[in-house]
C-alpha positions as CSV (number, residue, x, y, z in Angstrom):
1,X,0.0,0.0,0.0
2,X,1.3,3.4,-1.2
3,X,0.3,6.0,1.1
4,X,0.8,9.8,1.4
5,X,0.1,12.2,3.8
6,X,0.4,16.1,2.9
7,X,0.1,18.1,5.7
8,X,1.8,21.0,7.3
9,X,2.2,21.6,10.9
10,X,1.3,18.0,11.9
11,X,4.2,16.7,14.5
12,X,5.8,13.3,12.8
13,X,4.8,11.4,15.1
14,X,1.1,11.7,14.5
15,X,1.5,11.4,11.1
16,X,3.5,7.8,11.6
17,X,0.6,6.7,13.6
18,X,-2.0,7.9,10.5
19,X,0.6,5.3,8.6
20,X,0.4,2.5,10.7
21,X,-3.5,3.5,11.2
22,X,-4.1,3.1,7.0
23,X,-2.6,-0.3,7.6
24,X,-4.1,-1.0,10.8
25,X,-7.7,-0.8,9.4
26,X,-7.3,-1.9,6.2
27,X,-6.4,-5.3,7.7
28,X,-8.9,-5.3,10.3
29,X,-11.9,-4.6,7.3
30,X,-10.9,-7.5,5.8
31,X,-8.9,-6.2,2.8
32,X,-6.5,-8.7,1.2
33,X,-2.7,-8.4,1.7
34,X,-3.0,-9.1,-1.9
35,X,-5.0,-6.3,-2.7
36,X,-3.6,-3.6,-0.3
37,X,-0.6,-4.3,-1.8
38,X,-2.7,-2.5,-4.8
39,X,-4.1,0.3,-2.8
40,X,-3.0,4.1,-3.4
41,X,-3.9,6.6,-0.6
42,X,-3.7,10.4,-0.5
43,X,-4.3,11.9,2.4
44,X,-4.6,15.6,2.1
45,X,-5.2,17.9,5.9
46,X,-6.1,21.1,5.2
47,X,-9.7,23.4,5.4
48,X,-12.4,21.1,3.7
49,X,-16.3,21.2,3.5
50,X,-16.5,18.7,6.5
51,X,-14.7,17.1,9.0
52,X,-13.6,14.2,6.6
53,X,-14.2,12.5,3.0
54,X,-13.3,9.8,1.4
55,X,-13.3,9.8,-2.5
56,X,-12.2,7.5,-5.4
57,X,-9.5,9.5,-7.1
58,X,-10.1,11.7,-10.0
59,X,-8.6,9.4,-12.4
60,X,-9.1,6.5,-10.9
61,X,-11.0,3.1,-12.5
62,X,-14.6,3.7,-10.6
63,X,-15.5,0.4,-11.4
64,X,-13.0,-1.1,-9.3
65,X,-11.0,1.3,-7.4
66,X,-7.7,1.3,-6.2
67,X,-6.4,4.8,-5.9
68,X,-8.2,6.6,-3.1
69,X,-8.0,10.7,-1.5
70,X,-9.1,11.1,1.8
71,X,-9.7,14.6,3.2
72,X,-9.5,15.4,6.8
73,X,-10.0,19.1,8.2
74,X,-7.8,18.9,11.1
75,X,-9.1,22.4,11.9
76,X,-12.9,21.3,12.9
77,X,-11.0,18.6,15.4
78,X,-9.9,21.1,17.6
79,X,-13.6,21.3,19.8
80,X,-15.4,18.4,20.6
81,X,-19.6,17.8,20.8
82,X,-19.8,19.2,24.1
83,X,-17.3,22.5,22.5
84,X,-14.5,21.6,24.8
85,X,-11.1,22.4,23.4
86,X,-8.6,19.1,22.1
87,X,-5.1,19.4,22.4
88,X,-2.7,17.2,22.1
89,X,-3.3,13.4,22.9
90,X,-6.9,14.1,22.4
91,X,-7.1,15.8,19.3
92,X,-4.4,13.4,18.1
93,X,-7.0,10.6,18.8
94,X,-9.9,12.8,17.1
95,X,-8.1,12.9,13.7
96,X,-6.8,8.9,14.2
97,X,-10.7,8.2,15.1
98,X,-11.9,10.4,11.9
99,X,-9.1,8.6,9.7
100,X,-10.3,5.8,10.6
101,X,-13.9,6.5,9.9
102,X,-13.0,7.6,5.9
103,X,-11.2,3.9,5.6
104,X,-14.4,2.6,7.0
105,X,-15.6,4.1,3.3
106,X,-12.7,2.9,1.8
107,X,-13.4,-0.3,2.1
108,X,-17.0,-0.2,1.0
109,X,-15.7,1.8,-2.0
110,X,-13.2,-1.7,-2.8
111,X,-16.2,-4.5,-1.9
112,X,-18.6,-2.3,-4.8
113,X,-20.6,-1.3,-1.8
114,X,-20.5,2.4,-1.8
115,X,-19.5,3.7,-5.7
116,X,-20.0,6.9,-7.2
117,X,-21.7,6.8,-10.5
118,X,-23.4,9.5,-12.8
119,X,-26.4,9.3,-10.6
120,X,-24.2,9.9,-7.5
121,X,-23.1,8.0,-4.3
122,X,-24.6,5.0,-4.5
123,X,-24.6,1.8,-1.9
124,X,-25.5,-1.4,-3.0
125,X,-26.9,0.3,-6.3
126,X,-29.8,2.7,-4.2
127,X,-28.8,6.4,-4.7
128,X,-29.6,7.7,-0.4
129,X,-30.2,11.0,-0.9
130,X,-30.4,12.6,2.1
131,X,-32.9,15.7,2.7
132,X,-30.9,16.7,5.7
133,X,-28.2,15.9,8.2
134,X,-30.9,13.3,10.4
135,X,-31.3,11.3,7.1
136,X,-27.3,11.6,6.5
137,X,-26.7,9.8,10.1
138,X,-28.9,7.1,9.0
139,X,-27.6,6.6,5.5
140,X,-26.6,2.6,5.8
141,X,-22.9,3.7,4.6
142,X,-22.6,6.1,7.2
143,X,-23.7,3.6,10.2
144,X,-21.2,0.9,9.4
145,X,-18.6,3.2,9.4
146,X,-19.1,5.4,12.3
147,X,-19.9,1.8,14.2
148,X,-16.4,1.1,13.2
149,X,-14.5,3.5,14.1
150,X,-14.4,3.8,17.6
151,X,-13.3,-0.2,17.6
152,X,-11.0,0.4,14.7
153,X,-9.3,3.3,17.2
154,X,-9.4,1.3,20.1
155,X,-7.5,-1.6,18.2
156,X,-5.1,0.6,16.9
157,X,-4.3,2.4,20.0
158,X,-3.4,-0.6,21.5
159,X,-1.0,-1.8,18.4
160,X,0.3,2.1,18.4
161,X,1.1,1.7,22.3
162,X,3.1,-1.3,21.3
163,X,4.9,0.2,18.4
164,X,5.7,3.1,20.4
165,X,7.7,1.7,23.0
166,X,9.7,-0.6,19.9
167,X,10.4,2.9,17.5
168,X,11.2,5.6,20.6
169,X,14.1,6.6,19.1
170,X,13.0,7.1,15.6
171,X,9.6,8.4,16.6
172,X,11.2,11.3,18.7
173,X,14.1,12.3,16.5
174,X,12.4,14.8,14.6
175,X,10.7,16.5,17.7
């Protein structure tokens, strides 16, 4: 799997654990090591529309996807529901949980469950067009994957707690 990560002002060590999270979740959605070996990932942080996105790339086959760009607006992680302010550790964990969230729809978009077509998003072939951001929560893509990714984070942290202790060195020289 081919991933990048373009981002400014993210410390490395966040951006390592977005690396081992791609791989993390891929393998826990059930994704082939044959076919993540396949898998292109872009993931841009910057000011976007929402809090995350996942999208088939521009020029990617649609039919069956490989090359995927995730969005994720690091910007509208800083406050949580209740409008308490994240920093550090927590916000860290608020862009891993989002990430993981987007290769919840990364998946879907490799199984043919979720594709985009010239009628729009479709899962399972039924264009879900949601009048309003109730109907969006209940869209059957977007319950799979925000069931998933609180467990996919959870898993994670507890592989990243390992890996942590292992890479110390390397994970701290560029702090």
């Amino acid at each position: 799997m081919k991933i990048k990560i373009h981002s400014k002002h993210i410390p490395f060590k966040l951006k390592a654990a977005m690396h081992s999270m791609c791989g993390y979740a891929i393998s826990s959605l059930g994704i082939s090591d044959r076919l993540a070996k396949n898998l292109n990932l872009t993931i841009h942080m910057g000011h976007h529309a929402c809090e995350g996105e996942a999208r088939v790339a521009k020029d990617s086959n649609r039919y069956r996807p490989r090359d995927f760009k995730i969005y994720l607006d690091h910007h509208r992680m800083d406050v949580d529901d209740y409008n308490r302010t994240l920093e550090g550790t927590e916000w860290g964990h608020r862009v891993l949980k989002t990430l993981a969230h987007e290769l919840v729809h990364v998946k879907q978009y490799i199984r043919g469950e979720l594709s985009w077509r010239d009628a729009g998003l479709l899962w399972k072939g039924v264009n879900h067009n949601p009048k309003n951001m109730l109907h969006y929560y209940d869209l059957p893509y977007e319950i799979e994957a925000n069931g998933r990714e609180y467990g996919l984070l959870f898993g994670f942290l507890l592989v990243w707690t390992d890996l942590e202790k292992k890479f110390e060195k390397e994970l701290n020289i560029f702090e």
